[in-house]
FIVODREN-59620 format. One line per 2 residues: number of its first residue (from 1); for each residue x, y, z of C-alpha. Coordinates in Angstrom, 2 decimals, padded with zeros to 5 digits. Layout:
NUM) X:Y:Z ~ ...
END
This chain:
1) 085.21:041.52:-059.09 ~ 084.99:040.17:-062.60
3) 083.43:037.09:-063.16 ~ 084.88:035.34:-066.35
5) 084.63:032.47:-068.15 ~ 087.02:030.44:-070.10
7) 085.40:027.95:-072.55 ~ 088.36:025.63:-074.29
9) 088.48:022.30:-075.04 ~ 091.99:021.65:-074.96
11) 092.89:021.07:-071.31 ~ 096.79:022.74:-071.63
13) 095.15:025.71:-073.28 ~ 092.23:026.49:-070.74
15) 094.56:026.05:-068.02 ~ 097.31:028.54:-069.46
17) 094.63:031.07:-070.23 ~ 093.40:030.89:-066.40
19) 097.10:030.52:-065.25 ~ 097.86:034.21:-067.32
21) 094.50:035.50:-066.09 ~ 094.74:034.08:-062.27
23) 098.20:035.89:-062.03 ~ 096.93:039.18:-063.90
25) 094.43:040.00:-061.20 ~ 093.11:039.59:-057.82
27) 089.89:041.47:-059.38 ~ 089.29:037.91:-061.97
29) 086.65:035.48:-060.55 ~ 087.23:032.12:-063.30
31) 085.21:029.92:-064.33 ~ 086.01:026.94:-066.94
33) 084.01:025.21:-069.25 ~ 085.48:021.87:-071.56
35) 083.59:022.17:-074.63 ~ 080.47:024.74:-076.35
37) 077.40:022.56:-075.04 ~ 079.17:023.00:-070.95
39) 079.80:026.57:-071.70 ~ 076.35:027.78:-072.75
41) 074.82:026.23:-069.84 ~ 077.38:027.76:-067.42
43) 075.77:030.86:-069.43 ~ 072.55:030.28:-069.25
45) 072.70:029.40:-064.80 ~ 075.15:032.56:-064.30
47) 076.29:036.07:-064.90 ~ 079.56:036.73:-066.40
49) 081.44:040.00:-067.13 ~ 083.22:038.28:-070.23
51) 083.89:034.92:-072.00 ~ 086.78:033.60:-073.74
53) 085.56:030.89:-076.21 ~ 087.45:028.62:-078.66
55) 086.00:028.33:-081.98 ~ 087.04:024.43:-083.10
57) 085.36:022.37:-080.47 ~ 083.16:019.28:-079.84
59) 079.27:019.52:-079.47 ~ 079.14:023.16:-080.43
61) 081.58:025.34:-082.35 ~ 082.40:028.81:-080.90
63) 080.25:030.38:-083.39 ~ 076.87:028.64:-082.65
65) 078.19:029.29:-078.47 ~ 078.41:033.00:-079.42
67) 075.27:033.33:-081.61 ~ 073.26:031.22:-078.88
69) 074.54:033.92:-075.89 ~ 073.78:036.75:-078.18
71) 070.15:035.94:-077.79 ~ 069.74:035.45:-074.20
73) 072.89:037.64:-072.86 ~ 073.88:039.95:-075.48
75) 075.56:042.19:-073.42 ~ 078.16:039.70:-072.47
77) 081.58:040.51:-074.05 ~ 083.03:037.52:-076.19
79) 086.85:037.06:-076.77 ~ 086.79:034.11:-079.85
81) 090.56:031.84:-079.30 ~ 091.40:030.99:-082.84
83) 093.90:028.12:-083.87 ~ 096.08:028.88:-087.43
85) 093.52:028.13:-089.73 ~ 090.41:029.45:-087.59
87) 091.55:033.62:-088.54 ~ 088.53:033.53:-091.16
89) 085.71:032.39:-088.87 ~ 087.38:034.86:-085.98
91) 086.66:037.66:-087.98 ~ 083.45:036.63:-088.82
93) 082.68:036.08:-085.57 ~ 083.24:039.91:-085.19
95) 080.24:040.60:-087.48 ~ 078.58:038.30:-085.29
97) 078.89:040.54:-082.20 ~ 082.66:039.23:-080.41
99) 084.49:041.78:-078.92 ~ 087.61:040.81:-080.68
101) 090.03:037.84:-081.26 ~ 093.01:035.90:-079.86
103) 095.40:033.60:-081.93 ~ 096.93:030.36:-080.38
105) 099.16:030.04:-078.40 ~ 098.11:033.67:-076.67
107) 100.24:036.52:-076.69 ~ 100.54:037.86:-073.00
109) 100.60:041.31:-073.66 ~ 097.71:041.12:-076.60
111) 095.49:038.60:-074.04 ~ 095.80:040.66:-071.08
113) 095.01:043.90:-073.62 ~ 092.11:042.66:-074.79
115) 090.64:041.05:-071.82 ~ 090.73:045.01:-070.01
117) 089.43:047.02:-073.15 ~ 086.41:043.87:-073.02
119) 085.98:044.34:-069.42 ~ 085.95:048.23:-070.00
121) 083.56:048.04:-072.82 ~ 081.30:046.12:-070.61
123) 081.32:048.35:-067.71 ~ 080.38:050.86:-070.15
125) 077.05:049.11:-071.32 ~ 076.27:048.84:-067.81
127) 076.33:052.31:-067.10 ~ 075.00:053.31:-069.93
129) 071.69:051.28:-069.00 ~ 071.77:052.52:-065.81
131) 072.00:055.91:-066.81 ~ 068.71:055.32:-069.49
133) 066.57:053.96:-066.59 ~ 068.03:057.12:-064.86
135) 066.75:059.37:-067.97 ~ 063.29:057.58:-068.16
137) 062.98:057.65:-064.62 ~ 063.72:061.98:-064.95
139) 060.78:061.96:-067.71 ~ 058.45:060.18:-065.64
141) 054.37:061.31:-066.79 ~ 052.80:061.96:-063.37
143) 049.19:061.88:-063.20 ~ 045.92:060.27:-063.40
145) 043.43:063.43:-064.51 ~ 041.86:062.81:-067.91
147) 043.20:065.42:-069.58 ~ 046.78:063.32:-068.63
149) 045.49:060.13:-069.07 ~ 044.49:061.76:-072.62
151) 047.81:062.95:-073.46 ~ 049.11:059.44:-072.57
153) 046.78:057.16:-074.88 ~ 047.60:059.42:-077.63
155) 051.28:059.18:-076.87 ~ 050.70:055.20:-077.16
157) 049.24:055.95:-080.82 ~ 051.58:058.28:-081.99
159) 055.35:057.58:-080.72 ~ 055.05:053.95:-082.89
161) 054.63:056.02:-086.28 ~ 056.94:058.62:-087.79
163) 054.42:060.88:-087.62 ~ 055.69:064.83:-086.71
165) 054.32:066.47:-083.71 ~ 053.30:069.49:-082.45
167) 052.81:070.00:-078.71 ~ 051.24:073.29:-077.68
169) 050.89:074.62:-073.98 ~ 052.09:077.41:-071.58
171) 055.55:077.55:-070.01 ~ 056.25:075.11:-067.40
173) 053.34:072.45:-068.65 ~ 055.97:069.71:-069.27
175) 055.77:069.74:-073.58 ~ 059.92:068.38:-073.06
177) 058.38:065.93:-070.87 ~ 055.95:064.57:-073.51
179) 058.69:064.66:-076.17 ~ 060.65:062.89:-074.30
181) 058.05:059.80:-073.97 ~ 057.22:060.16:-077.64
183) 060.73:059.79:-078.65 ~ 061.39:056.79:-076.05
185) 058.26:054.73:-077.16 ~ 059.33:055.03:-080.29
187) 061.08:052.79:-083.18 ~ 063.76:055.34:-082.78
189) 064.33:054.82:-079.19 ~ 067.80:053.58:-079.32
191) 068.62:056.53:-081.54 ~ 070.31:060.29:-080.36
193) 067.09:062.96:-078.58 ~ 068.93:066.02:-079.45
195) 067.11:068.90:-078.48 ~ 067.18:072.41:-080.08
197) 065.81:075.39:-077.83 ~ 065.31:078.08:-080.95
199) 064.25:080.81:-078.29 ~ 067.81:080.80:-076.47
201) 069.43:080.94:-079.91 ~ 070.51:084.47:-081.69
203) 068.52:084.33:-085.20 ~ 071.79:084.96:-087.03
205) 072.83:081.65:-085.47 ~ 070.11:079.44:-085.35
207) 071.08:078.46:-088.92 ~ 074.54:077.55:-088.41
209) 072.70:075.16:-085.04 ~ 070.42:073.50:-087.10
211) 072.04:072.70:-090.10 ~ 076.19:073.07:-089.72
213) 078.89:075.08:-091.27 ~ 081.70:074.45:-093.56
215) 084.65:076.11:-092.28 ~ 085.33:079.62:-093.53
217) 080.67:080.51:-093.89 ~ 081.02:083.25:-091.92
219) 084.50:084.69:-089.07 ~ 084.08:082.17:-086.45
221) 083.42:079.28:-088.56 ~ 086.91:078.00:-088.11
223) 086.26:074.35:-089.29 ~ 083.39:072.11:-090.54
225) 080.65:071.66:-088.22 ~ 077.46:068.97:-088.13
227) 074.36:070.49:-087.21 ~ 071.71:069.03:-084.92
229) 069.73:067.58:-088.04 ~ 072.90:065.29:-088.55
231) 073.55:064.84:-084.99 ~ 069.73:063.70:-084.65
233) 070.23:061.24:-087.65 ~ 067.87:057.98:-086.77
235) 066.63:059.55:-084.18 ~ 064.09:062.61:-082.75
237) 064.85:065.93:-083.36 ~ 063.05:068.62:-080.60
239) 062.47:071.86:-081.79 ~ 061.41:073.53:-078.34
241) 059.96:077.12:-078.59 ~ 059.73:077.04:-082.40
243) 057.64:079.83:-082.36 ~ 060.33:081.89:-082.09
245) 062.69:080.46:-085.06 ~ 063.23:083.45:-088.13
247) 061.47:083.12:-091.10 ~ 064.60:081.89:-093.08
249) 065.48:079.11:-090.67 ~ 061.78:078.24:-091.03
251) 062.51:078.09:-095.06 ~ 065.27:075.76:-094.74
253) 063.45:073.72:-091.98 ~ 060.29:073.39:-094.54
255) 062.53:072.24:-097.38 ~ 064.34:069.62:-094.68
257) 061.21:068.10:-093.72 ~ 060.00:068.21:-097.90
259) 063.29:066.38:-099.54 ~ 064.75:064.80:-096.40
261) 068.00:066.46:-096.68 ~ 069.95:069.38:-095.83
263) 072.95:071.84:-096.55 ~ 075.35:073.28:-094.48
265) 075.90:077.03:-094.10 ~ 078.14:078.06:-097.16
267) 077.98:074.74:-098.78 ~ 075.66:073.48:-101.92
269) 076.07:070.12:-100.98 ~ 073.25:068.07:-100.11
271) 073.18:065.50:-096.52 ~ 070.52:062.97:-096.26
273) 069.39:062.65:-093.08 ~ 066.23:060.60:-091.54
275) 065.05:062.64:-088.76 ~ 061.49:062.61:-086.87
277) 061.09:066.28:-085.89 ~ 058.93:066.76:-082.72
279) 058.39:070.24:-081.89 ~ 056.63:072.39:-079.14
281) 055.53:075.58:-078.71 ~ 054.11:078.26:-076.15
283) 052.73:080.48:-078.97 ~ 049.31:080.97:-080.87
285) 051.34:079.86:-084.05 ~ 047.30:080.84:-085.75
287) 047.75:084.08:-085.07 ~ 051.59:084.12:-086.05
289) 050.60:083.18:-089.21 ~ 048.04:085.82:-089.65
291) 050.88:088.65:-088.38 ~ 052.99:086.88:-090.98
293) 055.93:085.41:-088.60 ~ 055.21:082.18:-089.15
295) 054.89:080.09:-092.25 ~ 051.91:078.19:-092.62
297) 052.98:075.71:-095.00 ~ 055.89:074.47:-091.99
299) 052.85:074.76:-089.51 ~ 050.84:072.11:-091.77
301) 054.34:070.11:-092.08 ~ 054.75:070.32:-087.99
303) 051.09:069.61:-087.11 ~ 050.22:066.39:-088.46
305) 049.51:065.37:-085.10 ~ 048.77:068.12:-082.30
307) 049.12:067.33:-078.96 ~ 047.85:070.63:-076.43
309) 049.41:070.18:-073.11 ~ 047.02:071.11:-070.48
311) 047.90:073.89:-067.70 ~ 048.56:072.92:-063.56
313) 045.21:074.85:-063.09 ~ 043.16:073.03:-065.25
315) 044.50:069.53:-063.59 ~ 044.21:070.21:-060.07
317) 043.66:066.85:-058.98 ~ 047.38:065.93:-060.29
319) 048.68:068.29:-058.03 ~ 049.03:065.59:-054.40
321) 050.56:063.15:-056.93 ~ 053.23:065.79:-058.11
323) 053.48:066.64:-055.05 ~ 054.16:063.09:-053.51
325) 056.84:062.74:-056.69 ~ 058.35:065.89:-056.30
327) 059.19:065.45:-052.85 ~ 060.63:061.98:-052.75
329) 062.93:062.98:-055.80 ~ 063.93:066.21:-053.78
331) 064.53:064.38:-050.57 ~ 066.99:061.87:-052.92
333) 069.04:065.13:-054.19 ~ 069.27:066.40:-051.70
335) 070.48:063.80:-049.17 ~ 067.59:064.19:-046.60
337) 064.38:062.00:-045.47 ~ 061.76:062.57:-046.82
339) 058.84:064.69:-045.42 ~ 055.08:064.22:-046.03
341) 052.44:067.02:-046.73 ~ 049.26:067.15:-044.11
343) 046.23:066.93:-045.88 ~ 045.28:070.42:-045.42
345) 048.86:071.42:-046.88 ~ 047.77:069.09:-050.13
347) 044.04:071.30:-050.01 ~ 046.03:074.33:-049.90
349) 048.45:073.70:-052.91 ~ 045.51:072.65:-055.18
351) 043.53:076.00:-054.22 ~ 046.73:077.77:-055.16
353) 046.77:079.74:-058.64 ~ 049.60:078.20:-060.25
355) 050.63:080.36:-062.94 ~ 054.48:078.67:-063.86
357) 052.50:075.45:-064.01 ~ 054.24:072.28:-063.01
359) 057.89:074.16:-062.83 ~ 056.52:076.30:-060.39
361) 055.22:073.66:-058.34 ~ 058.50:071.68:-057.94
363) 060.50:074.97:-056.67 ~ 057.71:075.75:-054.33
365) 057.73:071.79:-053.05 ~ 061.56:072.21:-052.84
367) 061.09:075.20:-050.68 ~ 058.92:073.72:-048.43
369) 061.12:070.68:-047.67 ~ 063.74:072.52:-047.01
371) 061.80:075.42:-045.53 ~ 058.86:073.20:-043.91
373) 058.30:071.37:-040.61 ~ 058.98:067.72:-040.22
375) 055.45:067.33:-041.80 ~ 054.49:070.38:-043.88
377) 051.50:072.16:-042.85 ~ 048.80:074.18:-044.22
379) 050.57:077.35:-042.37 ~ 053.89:076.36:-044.04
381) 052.35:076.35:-047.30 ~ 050.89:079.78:-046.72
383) 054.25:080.88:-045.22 ~ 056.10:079.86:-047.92
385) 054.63:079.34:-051.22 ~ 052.67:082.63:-051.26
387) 053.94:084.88:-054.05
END
């Protein structure tokens, strides 16, 4: 049900809008308020899905009403009711943050329009804040070894600045997972992650990924396309695996990060774009350099800060707490209760050589759960997780 609350001074007015509303829906819990001080406190005490707010009133003016919710409930859709002469402070009430505007006396149709696409838009913030927590909650940083608790503090240091990143480590060591937390404590939070795999990417491609086509660059470019250094404008741009990127895509990259702007494939036309590029790597980019497959001048662009991701083996005593973590978010996926590990299980996993790193630890904790006795055993780990 939608709560909603109808702030008007004029008696006839208020009770036409509820009337209109009352009749609409079933779905439309109403609330009333009889001037701007009356309505912000009805604010303040309660949650409401969307108000409707005149802008000439007593006390407080619809403007100072909307600009006083805006701080404490932002995400409160506001409908302003404007008399006749009211249609210039409506629309700036707009810039302000309303949803959108109703004349006196209300349309039905335009009313009844604008109260659903409100409604809508809220439902939409809501989910999208769900789904965030969901996000952050997927990128969780398990662990309390030092060499985690390391990686953390630095994090803490780093993901305020603009400063460009390069995380280092084997396959499976979570460097996503520390991109991720770089880009969420960041300035640039609220901004697009767009992430860029250049290993899964043909070479004669990765251009045309990274930086867009005009239509007619090349056959298949059958209209104009933004690249993921546009689509990461304001925000983090992850460059997983870019060890593996060609030497001309490096080129262009370099010049990117140099001038802050790009070109699209088959245009000469320059894009600004403010981008923080994190990227990650499973290669000895030192040695790439000396075999002359990477550039050294993008390394020192990449590397201002280096961040080396440490392997499953060398943090053993991370491995019940993944486990625990693991296990309670495969019990939720999968729809089942969740099962604890014996102790001598636990002993057994951290003795085990754990070559995929963390990814290898989750699928062999999924296999157990599903695989496992109601409390998995040391004889279920060596049943099951052996190679």
């Amino acid at each position: 049900m939608s709560k909603i609350l109808v702030i008007e001074d004029e008696a006839a007015i208020r009770r036409v809008l509820v009337k209109i509303l009352s009749e609409e829906s079933d779905q439309y819990q109403l609330e009333e308020a009889e001037n701007g001080s009356s309505g912000l406190d009805h604010i303040k005490k309660n949650d409401y899905d969307l108000v409707l707010c005149d802008i000439k009133m007593p006390k407080m003016d619809g403007v100072e009403v909307l600009q006083e919710a805006r701080k404490i409930k932002p995400e409160i859709p506001f409908i302003m009711i404007s008399g006749h002469g009211d249609l210039d402070t409506a629309v700036q009430t707009m810039r302000l943050g309303a949803f959108d505007y109703i004349s006196k006396p209300p349309d039905l149709n335009r009313l009844l329009t604008t109260v659903r696409n409100a409604l809508d838009r809220k439902e939409l913030v809501v989910e999208n804040k769900i789904l965030k927590k969901k996000v952050s909650k997927s990128f969780e940083m398990v662990g309390e070894s030092p060499e985690i608790k390391s990686i953390q503090e630095m994090i803490e240091k780093v993901a305020p600045t603009d400063a460009r990143v390069l995380i280092t480590g084997s396959n499976g060591t979570g460097k996503e997972l520390v991109a991720h937390w770089i880009h969420q404590k960041s300035a640039r939070a609220a901004g697009p992650f767009i992430e860029v795999n250049c290993a899964a990417i043909p070479s004669e491609l990765i251009e045309s990924e990274l930086f867009g086509h005009v239509k007619g660059a090349f056959t298949s470019a059958v209209k104009d396309r933004a690249g993921k250094f546009e689509t990461a404008n304001n925000g983090t741009l992850f460059l997983d695996e870019i060890g593996d990127m060609s030497l001309s895509a490096q080129a262009k990259v370099l010049r990117a990060l140099q001038e802050n702007k790009i070109s699209r494939v088959g245009s000469d036309k320059d894009i600004k774009v403010d981008v923080r590029v994190v990227a990650a790597t499973n290669k000895d980019l030192q040695k790439e350099i000396e075999d002359g497959k990477f550039r050294e001048d993008l390394y020192h662009r990449l590397a201002v800060i280096l961040i080396k991701v440490p392997s499953l083996n060398d943090r053993r005593d991370d491995i019940p707490l993944l486990v625990s973590h693991f296990a309670g978010k495969i019990a939720e996926e999968q729809g089942i209760s969740p099962k604890q590990f014996s102790k001598k299980a636990l002993a057994k996993l951290q003795d085990y050589n754990w070559t995929g790193n963390i990814r290898e630890l989750r699928n062999v904790v999924e296999r157990l759960i599903i695989l496992g006795g109601k409390e998995v055993s040391e004889e279920d780990v060596e049943l099951f997780a052996s190679k």
